[in-house]
C-alpha angles and dihedrals in degrees: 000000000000122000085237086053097047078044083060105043084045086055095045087052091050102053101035082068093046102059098358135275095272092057095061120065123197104154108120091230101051094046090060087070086069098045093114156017126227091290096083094186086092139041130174118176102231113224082239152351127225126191104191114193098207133013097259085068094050091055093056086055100050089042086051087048093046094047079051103057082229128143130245144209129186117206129164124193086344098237100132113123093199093075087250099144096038107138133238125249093228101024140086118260097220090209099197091173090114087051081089110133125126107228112193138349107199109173091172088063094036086239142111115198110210148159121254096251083061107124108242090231089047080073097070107030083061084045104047097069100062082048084270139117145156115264108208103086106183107192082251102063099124092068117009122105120243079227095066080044089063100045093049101031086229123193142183160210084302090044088097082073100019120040136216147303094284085057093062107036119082111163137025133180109204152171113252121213093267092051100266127151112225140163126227114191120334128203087317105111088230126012105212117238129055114348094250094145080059092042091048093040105088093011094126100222095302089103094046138279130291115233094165129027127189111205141197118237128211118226103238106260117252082236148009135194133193136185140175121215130190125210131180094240131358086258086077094048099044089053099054082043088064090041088053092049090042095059103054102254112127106199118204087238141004113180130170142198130188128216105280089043090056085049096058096038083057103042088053111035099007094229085179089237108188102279111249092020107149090198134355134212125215113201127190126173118181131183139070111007095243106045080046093051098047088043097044092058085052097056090044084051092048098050087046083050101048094046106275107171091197135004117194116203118204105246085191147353086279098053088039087053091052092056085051105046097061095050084042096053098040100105092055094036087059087073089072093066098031136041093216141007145185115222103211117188124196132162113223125171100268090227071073103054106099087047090053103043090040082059094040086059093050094048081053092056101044098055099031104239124129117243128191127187133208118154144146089280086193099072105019108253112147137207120201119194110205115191127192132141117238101213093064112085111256102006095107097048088043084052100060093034087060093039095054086048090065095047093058089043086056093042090050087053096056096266146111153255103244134011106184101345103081126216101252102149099327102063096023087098087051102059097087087069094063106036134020137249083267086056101051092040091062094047094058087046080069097041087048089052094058098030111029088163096062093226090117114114084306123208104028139102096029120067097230131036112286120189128177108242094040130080111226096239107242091079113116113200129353119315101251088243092061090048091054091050094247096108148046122233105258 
């Protein structure tokens, strides 16, 4: 047996007796379950899995990896569409999707106090009955982990009013690199000192790994209100979203869906969209019942305005449910038109967005590869839906082509590469567009700070390898830290 094989049964060993024999898995088949994120286009089989149930248990792992010299990767329920959570090949996939107890609801303080495996969903529904719930609603609520959350800042279709993930956590007990068990913020709206909860928030597992997070609820709005509106074409939608926006209202939600989206939300969940409806707007507005009202009838006015051919009102929760199941279900419907698909996701000013989608259809022409859109139309995020068939010769090559395209279309119009997403391995090789060598540099001066070592969640994030200790290799000249005497080389 290799010396790398007698390092690994050392490790199994290790850890077996750390957080029991039925938390570790190291059978080749079983490990394939864990090969990949939501994002399908790439699979590694991790050495081993570990499913620790406290964080205590999480910390033993982390200090094994790290004795070991031996990578590590946190994942929770494994949605993530960026490639985040994809294992290493060498490395330890810290699953904290059993961590899952909901700690505390405490309406009186606006917070929920819960472990990282918690459905985001599961928030709410332990919230609403005391007139509470949790506002980030990622399309993939019913099953993603307030810990990926975490790790990503997610966000949502009610993102546009309020926020993100960063804007609802505000405390978060974690695992350090080392093994270490820290606190950032606590139920404090803002903890004084360096930002690190912000810094940590969105980090994608390079800074370490959640195992409790203390988040802010939302009071139930006294109303809410949702329509559905149907254009020709998304010209016409983008255009009464930026009316909306112009003329002070903030909806709770805009969403929007072009033509071959609508097709695949109604082949798969028969939403019942408006027939012949080139995009379609989804609407909510939610707070006190006059300011909704009078806002309500504005928005109505806007969408007529801007050449809406039909506008639905829901009439109830059922009927609102139905204009939401078919935009919430569109990723997974577009498997039904298409064998496989890459999600993009860039962020682009919404005054932008006709000019965008017009160049996005042209991309599609020219090389031949399907695109459907369906995005949070209120602040611009886009995703893409790039479909192509892989067992077709070229197509997969013509689909990240395309989808790379999108990303530097949304860079040359001031936005970004990713707007909830996050870059994990699919956009790491993307970030040069957006920042410089300088940028990146000083970004790794913070990862550095928290994982010298380098096990944390490595390869991701920056598009080369980046190792603390080294310098990459581009730099000209000392990095003005290490000048100054504040910094290592790395």
């Amino acid at each position: 047996m290799s010396t790398a094989g007698t390092d690994l049964d050392a490790l199994t060993t290790t850890l077996r007796g750390a957080i029991g024999a039925d938390r570790v898995i190291s059978d080749r088949q079983q490990l394939r379950t864990y090969e990949c994120d939501g994002l399908a286009q790439y699979k590694v089989v991790p050495a081993l899995v570990a499913l620790p149930a406290d964080a205590a248990q999480c910390a033993a792992v982390v200090r094994a990896c790290v004795a070991a010299g031996r990578p590590f990767v946190a994942r929770g329920s494994g949605t993530g569409l960026s490639g985040g959570a994809l294992p290493h090949a060498d490395g330890v996939l810290v699953v904290t999707s059993q961590m899952r107890e909901i700690l505390e609801v405490a309406p009186s303080d606006e917070r929920a106090v819960v472990q990282p495996g918690v459905i985001n969903l599961a928030v709410t529904r332990a919230a609403a009955p005391h007139g509470w719930y949790y506002a980030p609603d990622p399309s993939s609520q019913q099953i993603c982990s307030i810990g990926g959350n975490v790790a990503e800042n997610s966000g949502g279709a009610h993102c546009l009013k309020y926020g993100f993930t960063t804007n609802h956590v505000t405390g978060v007990e974690l695992v350090t690199p080392d093994g270490d068990r820290v606190r950032l913020g606590g139920r404090a709206p803002d903890a004084p000192g360096y930002d690190l909860l912000g810094a940590f928030v969105g980090s994608e597992g390079t800074l370490g790994i959640a195992t409790e997070v203390t988040v802010r609820l939302t009071r139930l709005p006294e109303s809410v209100r949702t329509l559905l509106a149907a254009f020709d074409g998304t010209d016409q939608a983008g255009a009464a979203t930026s009316a909306i926006i112009a003329a002070g209202v903030v909806p709770a939600a805009v969403e929007m869906m072009d033509a071959l989206a609508i097709s695949a939300a109604e082949e798969a969940v028969h939403c019942g969209y408006p027939a012949g409806a080139g995009a379609v707007l989804i609407v909510e507005l939610d707070g006190p019942e006059p300011e909704v009202a009078a806002q309500f009838d504005q928005v109505v006015r806007l969408c007529r305005d801007n050449r809406a051919f039909e506008i639905r009102i829901a009439a109830d929760d059922a009927e609102r449910a139905l204009f939401w199941k078919g935009r919430k279900s569109a990723f997974a419907a577009v498997g039904r038109i298409s064998p496989d698909y890459i999600v993009q996701d860039g962020v682009i000013p919404r005054t932008a967005l006709p000019e965008v989608l017009r160049r996005i259809g042209e991309l599609s022409a020219e090389r031949g590869i399907r695109v459907a859109n369906v995005f949070h139309a209120g602040d611009g995020n886009l995703h893409p839906l790039v479909l192509f068939d892989a067992a077709v010769d070229g197509q997969t090559e013509r689909a990240e082509e395309v989808s790379g395209a999108i990303l530097d279309l949304c860079v040359s119009h001031g936005g970004s590469i990713t707007g909830e997403h996050g870059v994990g391995m699919d956009k790491a090789k993307y970030m040069p567009r957006m920042f410089t060598d300088d940028d990146l540099d000083t970004m790794q001066l913070l990862r550095c700070a928290f994982d010298p070592a380098g096990l944390a969640n490595p390869g991701k994030v920056f598009p080369t390898p980046r190792l603390c200790g080294e310098v990459p290799g581009r730099r000209k000249g000392v990095h003005p830290a290490q000048e100054a005497g504040l910094a290592e080389a790395f």
